[in-house]
CHARMM internal coordinates of N, CA and C (Angstrom, degrees):
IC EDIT
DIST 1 N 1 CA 1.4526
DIST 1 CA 1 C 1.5234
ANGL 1 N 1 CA 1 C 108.76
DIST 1 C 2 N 1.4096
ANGL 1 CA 1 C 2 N 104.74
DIHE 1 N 1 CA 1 C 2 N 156.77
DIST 2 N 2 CA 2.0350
ANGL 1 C 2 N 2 CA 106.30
DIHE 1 CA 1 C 2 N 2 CA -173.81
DIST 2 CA 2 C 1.4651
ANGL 2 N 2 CA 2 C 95.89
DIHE 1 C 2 N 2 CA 2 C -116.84
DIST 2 C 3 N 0.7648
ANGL 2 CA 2 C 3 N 88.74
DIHE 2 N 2 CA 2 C 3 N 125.20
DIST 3 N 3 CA 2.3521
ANGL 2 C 3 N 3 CA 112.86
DIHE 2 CA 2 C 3 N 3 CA 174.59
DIST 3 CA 3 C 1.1570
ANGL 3 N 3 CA 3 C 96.92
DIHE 2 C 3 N 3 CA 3 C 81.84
DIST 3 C 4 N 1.5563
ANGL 3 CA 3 C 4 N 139.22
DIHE 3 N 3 CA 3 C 4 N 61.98
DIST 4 N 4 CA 1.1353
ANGL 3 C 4 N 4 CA 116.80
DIHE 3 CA 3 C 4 N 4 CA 149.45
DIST 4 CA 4 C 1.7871
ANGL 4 N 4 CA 4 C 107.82
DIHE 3 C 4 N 4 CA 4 C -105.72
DIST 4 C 5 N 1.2075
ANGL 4 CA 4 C 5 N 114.81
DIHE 4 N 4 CA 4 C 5 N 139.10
DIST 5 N 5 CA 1.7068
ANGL 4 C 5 N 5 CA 111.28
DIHE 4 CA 4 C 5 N 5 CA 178.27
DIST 5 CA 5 C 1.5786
ANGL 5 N 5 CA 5 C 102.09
DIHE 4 C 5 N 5 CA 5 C -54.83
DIST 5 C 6 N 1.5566
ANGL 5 CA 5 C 6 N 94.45
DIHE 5 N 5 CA 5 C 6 N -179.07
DIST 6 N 6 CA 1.9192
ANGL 5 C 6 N 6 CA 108.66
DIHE 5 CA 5 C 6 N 6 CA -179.43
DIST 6 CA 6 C 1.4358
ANGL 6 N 6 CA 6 C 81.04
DIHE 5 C 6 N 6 CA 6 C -174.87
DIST 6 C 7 N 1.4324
ANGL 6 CA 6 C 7 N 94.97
DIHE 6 N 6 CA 6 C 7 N 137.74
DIST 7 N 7 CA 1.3754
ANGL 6 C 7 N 7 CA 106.09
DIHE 6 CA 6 C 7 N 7 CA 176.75
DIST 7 CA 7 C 1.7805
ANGL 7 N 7 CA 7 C 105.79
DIHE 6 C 7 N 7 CA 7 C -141.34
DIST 7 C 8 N 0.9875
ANGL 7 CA 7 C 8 N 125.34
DIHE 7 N 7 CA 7 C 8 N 132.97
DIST 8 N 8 CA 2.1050
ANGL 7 C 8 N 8 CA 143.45
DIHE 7 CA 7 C 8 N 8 CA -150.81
DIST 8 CA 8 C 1.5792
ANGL 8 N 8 CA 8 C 72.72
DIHE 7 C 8 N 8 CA 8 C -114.86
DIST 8 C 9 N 1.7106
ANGL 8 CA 8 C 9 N 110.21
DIHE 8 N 8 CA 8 C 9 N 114.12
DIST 9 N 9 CA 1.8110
ANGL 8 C 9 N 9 CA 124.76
DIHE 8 CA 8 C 9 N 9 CA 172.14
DIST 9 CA 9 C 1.3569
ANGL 9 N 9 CA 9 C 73.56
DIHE 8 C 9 N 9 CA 9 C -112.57
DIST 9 C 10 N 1.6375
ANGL 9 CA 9 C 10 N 96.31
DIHE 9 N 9 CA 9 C 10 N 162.39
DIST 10 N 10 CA 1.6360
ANGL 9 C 10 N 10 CA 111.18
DIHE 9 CA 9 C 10 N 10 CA 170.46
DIST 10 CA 10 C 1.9783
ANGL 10 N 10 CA 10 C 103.00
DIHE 9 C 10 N 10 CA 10 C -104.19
DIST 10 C 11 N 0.9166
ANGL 10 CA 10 C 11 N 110.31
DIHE 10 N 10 CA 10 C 11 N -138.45
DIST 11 N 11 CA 1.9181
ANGL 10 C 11 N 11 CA 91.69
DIHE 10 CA 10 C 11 N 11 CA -177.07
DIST 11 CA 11 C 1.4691
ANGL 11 N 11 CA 11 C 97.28
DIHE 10 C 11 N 11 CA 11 C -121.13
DIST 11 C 12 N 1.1020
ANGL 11 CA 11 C 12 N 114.32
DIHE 11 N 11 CA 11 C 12 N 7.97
DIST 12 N 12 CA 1.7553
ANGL 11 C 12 N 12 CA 105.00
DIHE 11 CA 11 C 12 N 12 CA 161.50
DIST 12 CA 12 C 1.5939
ANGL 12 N 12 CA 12 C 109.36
DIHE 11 C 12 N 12 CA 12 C -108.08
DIST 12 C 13 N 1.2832
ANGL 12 CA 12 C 13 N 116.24
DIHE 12 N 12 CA 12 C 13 N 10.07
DIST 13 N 13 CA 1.6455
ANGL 12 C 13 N 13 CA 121.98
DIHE 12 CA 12 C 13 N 13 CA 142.34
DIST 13 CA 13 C 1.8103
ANGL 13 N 13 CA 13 C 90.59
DIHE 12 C 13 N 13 CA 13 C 120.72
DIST 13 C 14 N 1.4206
ANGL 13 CA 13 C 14 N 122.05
DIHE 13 N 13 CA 13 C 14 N -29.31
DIST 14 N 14 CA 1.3765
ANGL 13 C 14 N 14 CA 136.80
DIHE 13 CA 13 C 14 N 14 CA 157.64
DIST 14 CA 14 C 1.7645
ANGL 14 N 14 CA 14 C 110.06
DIHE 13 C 14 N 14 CA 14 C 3.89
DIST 14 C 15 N 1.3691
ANGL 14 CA 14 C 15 N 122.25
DIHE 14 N 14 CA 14 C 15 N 97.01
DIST 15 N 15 CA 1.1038
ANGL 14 C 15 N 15 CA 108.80
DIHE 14 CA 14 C 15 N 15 CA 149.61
DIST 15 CA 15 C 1.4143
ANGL 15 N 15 CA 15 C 133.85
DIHE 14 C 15 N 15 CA 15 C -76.98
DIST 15 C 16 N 1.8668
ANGL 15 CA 15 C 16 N 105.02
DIHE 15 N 15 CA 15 C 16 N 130.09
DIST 16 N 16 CA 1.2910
ANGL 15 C 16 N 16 CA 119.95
DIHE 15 CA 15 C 16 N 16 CA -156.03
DIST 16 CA 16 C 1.6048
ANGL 16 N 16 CA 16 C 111.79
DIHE 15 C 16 N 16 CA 16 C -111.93
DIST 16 C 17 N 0.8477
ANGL 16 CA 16 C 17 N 113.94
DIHE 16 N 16 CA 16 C 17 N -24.79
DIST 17 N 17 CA 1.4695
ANGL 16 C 17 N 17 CA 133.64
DIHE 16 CA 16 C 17 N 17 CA -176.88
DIST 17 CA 17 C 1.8384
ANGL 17 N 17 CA 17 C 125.93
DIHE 16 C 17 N 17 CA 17 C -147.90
DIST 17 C 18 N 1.1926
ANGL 17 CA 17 C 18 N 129.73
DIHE 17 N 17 CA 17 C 18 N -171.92
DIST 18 N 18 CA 1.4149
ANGL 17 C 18 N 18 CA 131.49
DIHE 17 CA 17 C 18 N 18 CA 156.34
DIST 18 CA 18 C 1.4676
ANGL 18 N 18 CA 18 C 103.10
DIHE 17 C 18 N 18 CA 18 C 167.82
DIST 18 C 19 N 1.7626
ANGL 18 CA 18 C 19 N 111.43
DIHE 18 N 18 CA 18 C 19 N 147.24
DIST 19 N 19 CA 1.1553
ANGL 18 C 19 N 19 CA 116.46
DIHE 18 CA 18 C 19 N 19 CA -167.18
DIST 19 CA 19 C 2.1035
ANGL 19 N 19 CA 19 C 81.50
DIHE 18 C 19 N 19 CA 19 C -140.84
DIST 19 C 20 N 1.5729
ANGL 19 CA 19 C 20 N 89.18
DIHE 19 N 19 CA 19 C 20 N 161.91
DIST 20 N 20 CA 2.0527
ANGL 19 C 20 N 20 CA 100.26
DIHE 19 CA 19 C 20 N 20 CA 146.76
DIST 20 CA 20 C 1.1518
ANGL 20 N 20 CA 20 C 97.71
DIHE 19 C 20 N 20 CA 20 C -122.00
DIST 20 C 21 N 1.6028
ANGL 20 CA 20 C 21 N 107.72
DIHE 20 N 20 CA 20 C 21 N 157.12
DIST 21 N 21 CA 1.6161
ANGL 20 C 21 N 21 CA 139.38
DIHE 20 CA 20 C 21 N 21 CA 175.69
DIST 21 CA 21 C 1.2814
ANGL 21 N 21 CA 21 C 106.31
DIHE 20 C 21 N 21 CA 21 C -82.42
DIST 21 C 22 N 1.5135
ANGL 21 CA 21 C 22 N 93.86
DIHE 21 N 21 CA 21 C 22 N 133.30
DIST 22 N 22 CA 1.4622
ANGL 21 C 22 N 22 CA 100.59
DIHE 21 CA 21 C 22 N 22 CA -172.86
DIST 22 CA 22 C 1.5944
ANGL 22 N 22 CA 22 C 94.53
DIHE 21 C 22 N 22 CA 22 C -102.97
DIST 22 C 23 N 1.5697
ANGL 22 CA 22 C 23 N 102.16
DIHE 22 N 22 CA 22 C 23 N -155.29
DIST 23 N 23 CA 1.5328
ANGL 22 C 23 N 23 CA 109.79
DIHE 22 CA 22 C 23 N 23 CA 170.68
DIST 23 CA 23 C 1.5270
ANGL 23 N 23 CA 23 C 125.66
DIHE 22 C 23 N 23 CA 23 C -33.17
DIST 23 C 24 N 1.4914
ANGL 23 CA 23 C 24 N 115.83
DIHE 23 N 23 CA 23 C 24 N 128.30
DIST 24 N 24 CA 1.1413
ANGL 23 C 24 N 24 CA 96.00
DIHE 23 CA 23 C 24 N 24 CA -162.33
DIST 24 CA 24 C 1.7666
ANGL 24 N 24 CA 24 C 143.43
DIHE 23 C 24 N 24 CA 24 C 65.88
DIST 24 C 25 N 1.2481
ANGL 24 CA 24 C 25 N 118.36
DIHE 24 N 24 CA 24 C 25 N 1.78
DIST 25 N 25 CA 0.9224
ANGL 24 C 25 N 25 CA 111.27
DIHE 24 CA 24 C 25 N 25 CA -175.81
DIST 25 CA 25 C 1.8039
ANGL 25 N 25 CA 25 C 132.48
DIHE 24 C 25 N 25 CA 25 C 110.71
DIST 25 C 26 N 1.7331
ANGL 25 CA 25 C 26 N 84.31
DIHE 25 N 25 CA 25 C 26 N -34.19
DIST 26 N 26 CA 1.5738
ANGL 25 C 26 N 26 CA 87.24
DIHE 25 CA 25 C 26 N 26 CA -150.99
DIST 26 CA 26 C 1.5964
ANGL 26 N 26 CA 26 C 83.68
DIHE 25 C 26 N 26 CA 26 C -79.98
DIST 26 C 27 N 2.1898
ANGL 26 CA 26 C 27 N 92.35
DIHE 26 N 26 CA 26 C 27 N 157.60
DIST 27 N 27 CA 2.0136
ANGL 26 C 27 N 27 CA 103.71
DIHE 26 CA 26 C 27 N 27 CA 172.53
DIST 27 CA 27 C 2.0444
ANGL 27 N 27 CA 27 C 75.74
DIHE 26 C 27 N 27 CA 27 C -148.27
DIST 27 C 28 N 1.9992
ANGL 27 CA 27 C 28 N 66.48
DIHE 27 N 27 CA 27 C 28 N 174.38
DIST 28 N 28 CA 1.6019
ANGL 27 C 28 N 28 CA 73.68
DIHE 27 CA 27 C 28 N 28 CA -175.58
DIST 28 CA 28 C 1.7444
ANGL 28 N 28 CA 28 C 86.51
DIHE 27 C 28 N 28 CA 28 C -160.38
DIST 28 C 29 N 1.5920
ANGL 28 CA 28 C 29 N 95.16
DIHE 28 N 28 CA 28 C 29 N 140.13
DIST 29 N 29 CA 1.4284
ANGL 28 C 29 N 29 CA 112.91
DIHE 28 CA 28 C 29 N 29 CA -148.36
DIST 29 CA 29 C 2.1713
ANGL 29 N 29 CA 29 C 92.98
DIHE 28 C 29 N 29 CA 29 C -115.77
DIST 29 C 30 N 0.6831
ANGL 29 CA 29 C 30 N 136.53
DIHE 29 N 29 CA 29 C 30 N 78.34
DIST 30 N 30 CA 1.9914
ANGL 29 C 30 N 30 CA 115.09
DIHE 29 CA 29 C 30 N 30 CA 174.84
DIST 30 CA 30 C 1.5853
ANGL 30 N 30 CA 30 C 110.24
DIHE 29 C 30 N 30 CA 30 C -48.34
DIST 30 C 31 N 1.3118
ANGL 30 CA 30 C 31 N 119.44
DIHE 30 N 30 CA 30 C 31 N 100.90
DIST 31 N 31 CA 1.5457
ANGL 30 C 31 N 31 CA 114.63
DIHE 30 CA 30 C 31 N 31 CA 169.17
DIST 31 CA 31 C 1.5024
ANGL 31 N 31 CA 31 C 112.34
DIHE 30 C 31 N 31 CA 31 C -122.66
DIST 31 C 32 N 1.4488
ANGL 31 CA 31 C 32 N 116.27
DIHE 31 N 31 CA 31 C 32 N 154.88
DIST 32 N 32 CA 1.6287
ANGL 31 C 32 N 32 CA 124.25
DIHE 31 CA 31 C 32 N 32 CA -174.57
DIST 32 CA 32 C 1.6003
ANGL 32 N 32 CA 32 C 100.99
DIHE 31 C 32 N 32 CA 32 C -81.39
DIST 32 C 33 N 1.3392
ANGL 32 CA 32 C 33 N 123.86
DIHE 32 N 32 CA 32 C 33 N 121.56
DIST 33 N 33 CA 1.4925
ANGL 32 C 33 N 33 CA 132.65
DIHE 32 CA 32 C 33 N 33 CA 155.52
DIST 33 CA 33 C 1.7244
ANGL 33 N 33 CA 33 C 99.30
DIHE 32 C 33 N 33 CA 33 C 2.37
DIST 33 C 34 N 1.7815
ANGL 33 CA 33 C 34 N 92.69
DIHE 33 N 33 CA 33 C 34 N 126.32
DIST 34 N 34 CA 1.6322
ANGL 33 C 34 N 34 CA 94.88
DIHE 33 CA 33 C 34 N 34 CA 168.50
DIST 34 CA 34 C 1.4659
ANGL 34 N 34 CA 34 C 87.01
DIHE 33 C 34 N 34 CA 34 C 144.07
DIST 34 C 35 N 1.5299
ANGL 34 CA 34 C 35 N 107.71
DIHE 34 N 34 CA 34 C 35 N 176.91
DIST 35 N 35 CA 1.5006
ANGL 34 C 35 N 35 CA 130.64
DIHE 34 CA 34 C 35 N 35 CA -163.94
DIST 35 CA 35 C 1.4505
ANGL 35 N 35 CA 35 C 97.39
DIHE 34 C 35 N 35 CA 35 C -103.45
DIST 35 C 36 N 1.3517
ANGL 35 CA 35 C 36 N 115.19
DIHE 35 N 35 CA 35 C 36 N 142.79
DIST 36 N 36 CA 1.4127
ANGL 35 C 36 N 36 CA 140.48
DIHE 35 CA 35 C 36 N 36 CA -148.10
DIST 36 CA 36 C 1.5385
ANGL 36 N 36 CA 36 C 112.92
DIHE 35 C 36 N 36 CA 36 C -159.86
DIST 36 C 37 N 1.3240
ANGL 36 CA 36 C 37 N 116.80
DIHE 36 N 36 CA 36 C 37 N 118.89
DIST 37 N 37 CA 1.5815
ANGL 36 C 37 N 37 CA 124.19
DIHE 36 CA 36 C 37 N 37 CA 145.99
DIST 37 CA 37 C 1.2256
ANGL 37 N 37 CA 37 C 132.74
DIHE 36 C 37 N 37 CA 37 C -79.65
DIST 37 C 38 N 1.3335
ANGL 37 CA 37 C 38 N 133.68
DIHE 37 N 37 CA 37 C 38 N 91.44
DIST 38 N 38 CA 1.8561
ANGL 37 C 38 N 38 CA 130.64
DIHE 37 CA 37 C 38 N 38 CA 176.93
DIST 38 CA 38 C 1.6407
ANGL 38 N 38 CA 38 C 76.97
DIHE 37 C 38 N 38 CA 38 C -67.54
DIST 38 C 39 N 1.9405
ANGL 38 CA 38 C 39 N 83.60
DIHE 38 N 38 CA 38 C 39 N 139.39
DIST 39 N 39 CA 1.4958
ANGL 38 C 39 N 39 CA 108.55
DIHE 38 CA 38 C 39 N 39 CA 151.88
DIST 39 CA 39 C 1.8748
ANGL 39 N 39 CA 39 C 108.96
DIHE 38 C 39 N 39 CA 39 C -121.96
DIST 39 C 40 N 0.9922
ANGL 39 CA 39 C 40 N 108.04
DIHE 39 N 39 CA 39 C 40 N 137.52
DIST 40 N 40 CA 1.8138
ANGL 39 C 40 N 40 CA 101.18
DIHE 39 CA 39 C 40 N 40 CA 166.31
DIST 40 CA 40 C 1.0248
ANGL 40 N 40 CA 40 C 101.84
DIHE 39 C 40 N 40 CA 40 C -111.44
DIST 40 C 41 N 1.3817
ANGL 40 CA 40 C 41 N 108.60
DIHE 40 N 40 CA 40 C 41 N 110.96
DIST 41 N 41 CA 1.7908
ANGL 40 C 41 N 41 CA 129.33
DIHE 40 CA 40 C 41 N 41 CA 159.17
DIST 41 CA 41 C 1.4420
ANGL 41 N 41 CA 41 C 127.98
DIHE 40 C 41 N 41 CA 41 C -7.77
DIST 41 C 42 N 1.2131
ANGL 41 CA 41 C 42 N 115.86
DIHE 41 N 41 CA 41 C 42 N -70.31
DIST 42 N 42 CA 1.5983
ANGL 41 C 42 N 42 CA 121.55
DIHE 41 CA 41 C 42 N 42 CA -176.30
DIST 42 CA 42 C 1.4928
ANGL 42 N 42 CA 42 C 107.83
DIHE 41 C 42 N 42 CA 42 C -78.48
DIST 42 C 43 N 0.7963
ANGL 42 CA 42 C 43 N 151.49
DIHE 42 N 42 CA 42 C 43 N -119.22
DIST 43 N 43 CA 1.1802
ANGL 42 C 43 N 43 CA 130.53
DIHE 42 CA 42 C 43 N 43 CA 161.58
DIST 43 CA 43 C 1.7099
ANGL 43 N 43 CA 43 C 151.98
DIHE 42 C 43 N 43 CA 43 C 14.60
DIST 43 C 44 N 1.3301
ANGL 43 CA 43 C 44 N 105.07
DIHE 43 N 43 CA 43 C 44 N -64.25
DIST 44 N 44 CA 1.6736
ANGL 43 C 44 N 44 CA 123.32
DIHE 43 CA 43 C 44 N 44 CA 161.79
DIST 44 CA 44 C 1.4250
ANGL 44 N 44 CA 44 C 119.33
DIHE 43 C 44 N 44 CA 44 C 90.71
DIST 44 C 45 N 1.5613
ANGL 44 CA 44 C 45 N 93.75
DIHE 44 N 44 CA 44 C 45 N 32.56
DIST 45 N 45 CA 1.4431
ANGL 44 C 45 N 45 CA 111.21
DIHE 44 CA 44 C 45 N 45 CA 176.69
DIST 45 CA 45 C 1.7659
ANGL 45 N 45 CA 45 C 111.80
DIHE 44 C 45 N 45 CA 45 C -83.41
DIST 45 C 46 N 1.5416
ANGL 45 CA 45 C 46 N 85.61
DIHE 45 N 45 CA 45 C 46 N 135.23
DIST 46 N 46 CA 1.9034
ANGL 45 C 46 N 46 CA 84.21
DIHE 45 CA 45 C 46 N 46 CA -167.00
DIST 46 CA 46 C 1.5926
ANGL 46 N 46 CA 46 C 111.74
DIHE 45 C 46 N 46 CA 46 C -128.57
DIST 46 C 47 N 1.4085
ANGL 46 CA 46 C 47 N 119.68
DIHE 46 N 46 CA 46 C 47 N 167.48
DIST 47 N 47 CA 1.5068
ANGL 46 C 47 N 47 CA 124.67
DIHE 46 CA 46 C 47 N 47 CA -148.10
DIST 47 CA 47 C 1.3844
ANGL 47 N 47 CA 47 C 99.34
DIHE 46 C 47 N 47 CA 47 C -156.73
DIST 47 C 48 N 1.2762
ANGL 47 CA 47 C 48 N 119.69
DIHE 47 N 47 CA 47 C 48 N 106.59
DIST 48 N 48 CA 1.3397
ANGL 47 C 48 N 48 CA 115.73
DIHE 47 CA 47 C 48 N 48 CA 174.19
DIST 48 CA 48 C 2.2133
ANGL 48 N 48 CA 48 C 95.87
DIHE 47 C 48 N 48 CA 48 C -102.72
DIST 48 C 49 N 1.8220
ANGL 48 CA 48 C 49 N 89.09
DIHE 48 N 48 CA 48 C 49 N 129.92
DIST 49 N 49 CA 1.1471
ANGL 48 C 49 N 49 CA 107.78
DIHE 48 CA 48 C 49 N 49 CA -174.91
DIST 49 CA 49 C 1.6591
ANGL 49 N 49 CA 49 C 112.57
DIHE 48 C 49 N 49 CA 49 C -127.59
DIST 49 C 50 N 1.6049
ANGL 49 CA 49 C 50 N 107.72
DIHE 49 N 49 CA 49 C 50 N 151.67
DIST 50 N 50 CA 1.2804
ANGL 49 C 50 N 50 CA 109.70
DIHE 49 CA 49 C 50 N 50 CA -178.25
DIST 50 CA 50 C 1.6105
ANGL 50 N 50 CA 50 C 106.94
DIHE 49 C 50 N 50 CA 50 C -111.69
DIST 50 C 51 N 1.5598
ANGL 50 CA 50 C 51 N 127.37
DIHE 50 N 50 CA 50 C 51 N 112.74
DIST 51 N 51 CA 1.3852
ANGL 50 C 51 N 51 CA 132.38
DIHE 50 CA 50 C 51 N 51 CA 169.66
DIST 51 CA 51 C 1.4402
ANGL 51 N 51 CA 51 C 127.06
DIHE 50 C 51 N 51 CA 51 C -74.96
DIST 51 C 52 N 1.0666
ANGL 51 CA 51 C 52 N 109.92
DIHE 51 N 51 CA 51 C 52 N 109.69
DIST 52 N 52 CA 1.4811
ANGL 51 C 52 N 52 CA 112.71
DIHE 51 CA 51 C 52 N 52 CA -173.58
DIST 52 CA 52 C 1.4055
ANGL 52 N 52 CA 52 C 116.37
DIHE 51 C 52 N 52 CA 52 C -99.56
DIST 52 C 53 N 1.1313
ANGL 52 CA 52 C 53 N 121.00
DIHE 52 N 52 CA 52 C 53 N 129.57
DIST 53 N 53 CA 2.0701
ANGL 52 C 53 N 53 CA 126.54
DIHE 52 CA 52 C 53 N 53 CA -173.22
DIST 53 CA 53 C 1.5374
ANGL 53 N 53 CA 53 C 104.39
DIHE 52 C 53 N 53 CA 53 C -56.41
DIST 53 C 54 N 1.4274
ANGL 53 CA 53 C 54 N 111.67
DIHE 53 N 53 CA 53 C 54 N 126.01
DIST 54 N 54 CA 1.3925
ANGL 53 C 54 N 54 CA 120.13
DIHE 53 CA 53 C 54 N 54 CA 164.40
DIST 54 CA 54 C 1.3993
ANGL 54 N 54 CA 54 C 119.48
DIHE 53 C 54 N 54 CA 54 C 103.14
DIST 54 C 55 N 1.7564
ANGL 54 CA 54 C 55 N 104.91
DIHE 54 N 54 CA 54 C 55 N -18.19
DIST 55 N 55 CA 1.1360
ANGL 54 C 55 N 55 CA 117.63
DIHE 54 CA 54 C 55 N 55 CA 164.67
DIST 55 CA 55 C 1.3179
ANGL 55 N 55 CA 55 C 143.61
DIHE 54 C 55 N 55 CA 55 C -123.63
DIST 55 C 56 N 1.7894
ANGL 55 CA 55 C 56 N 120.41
DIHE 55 N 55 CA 55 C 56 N 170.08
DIST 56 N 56 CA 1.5807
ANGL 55 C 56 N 56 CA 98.14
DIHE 55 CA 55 C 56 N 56 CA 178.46
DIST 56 CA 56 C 1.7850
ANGL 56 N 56 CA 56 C 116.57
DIHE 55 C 56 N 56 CA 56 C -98.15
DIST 56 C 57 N 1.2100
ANGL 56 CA 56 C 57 N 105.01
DIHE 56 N 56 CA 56 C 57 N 147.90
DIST 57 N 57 CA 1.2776
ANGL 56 C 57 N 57 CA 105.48
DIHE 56 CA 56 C 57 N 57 CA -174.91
DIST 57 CA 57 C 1.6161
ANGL 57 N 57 CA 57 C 97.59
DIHE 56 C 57 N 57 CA 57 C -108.62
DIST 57 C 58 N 1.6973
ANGL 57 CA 57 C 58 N 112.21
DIHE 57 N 57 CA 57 C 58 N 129.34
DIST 58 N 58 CA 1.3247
ANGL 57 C 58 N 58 CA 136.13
DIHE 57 CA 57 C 58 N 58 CA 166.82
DIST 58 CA 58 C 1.4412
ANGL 58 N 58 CA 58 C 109.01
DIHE 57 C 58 N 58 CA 58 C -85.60
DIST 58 C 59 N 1.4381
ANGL 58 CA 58 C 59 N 101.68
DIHE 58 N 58 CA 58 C 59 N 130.91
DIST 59 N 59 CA 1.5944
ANGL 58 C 59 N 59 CA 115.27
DIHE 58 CA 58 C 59 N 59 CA 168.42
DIST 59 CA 59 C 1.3419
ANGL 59 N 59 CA 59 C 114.41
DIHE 58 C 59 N 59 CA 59 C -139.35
DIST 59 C 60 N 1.5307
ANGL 59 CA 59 C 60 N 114.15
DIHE 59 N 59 CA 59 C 60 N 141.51
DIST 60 N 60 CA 1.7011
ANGL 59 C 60 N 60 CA 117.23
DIHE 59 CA 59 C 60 N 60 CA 166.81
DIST 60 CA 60 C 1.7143
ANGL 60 N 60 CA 60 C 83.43
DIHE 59 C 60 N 60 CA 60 C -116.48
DIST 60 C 61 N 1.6930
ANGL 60 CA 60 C 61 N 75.08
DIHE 60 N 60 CA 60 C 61 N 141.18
DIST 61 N 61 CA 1.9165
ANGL 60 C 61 N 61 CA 111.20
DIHE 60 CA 60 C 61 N 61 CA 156.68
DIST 61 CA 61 C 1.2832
ANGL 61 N 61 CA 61 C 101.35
DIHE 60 C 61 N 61 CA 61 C -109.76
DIST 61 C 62 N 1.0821
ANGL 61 CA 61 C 62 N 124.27
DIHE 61 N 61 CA 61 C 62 N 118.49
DIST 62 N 62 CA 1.6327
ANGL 61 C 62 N 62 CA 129.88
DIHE 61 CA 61 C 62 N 62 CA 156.01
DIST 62 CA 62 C 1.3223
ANGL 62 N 62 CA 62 C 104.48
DIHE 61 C 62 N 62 CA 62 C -72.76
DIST 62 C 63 N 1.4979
ANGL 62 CA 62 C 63 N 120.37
DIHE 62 N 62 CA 62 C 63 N 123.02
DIST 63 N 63 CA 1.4471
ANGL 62 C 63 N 63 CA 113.45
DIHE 62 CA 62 C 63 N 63 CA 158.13
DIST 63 CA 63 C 1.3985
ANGL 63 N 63 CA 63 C 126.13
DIHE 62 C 63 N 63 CA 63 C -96.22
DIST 63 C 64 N 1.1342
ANGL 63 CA 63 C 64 N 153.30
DIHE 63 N 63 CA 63 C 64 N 130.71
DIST 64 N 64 CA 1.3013
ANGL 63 C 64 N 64 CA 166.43
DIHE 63 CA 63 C 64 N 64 CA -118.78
DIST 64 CA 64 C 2.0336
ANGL 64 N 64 CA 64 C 80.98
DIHE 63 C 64 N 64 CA 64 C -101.96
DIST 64 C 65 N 1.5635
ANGL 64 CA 64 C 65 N 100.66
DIHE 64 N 64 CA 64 C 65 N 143.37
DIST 65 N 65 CA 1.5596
ANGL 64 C 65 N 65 CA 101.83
DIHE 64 CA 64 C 65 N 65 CA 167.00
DIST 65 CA 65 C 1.4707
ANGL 65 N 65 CA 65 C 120.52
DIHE 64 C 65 N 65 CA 65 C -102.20
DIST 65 C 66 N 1.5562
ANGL 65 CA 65 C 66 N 112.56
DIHE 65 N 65 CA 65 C 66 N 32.66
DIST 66 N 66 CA 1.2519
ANGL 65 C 66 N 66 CA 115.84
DIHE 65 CA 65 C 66 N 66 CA 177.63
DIST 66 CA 66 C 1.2554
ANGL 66 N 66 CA 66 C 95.83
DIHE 65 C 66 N 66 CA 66 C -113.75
DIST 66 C 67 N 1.6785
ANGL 66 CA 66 C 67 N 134.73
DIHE 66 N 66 CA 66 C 67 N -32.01
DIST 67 N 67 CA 1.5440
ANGL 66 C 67 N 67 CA 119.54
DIHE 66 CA 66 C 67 N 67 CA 166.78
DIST 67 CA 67 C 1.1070
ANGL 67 N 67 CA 67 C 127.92
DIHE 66 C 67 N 67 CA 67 C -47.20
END
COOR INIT
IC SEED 1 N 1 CA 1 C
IC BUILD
């Protein structure tokens, strides 16, 4: 989906980041190594992810086709 927010919480609920989806979907967040919740905004589909130093970390959000 295009313009939906995303927001990178850290695990004490901490907002750490936030991007919108562009074409297709894709966002892209810069975060420091460590454990992470993606939230997507409209919806409230969520992704707990692990960031590793030096590299990029790939994620799909499935969004539900009833939102």
């Amino acid at each position: 989906m295009n313009g939906d927010p995303v927001q990178a919480h850290d695990l004490t609920g901490r907002v750490i980041g936030v991007a919108v989806t562009k074409s297709g979907g894709y966002f892209s967040i810069a975060l420091p190594p460590g454990e992470y919740r993606l939230i997507e905004g409209t919806c409230g589909v969520t992704k707990r992810i692990n960031v590793q130093s030096g590299s990029s970390t790939y994620v799909t959000m499935t969004i539900p086709n009833a939102c």
